[in-house]
N, C-alpha and C positions, 0 to 999 in steps of 0.2 A: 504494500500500500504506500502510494508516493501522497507527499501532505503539503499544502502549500497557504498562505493568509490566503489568496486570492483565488477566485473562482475557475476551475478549470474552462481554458481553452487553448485551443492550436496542438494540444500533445496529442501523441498516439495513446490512443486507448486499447489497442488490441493485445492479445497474448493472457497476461497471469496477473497484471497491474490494473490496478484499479485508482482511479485518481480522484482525490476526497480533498476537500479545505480541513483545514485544523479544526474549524467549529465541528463539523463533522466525524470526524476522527472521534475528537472527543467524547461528541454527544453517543456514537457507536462503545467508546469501551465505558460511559458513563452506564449507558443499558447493560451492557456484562455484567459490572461492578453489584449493581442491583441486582440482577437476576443472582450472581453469586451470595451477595449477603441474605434476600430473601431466603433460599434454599439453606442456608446454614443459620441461618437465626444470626447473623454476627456482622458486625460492620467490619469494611477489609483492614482497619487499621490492629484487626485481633483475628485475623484470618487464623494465626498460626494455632490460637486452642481450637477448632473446628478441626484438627491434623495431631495433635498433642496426644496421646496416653495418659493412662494412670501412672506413669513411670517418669514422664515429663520428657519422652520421645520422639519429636516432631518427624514425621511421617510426611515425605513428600513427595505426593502421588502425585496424578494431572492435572486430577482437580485446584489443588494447591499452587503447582508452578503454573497455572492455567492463571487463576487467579491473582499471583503475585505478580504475571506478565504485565497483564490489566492495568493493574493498580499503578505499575512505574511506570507503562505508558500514558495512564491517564495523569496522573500526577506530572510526567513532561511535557503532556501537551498543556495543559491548562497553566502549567508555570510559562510556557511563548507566548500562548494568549494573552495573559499579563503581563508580556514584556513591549 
């Protein structure tokens, strides 16, 4: 996914790239983010007990790195937003 401030045009769009604004970007892993914390009861800033044990284990499956992907790309797009 190529990300850009300004509205795509003039690129090629063909192949495996998909060309999205930052707003967009965002507003796509902002839905992940959500869908993730619904399904685990937990906001992603505590993702890691949702993966944790009784032993204090952290367990990280895809769900988890799925999720933590998410969370650092949302959290970088929305940090250029603001710049």
């Amino acid at each position: 996914m190529m990300t850009d401030r300004a509205a795509p045009g003039g690129l090629l769009t063909g192949g495996h790239v998909r060309v999205v604004t930052l707003d967009q970007a965002a507003a796509e892993a902002r839905e992940r983010l959500d869908e993730y914390e619904s399904r685990y009861d937990l906001p992603s800033e505590r993702r890691a007990e949702a993966f944790t044990d009784a032993q204090g284990h952290l367990h990280q499956t895809g769900d988890y790195l799925l999720w933590t992907d998410t969370w650092q790309r949302w959290r970088a797009l929305t940090a250029r937003l603001s710049s």
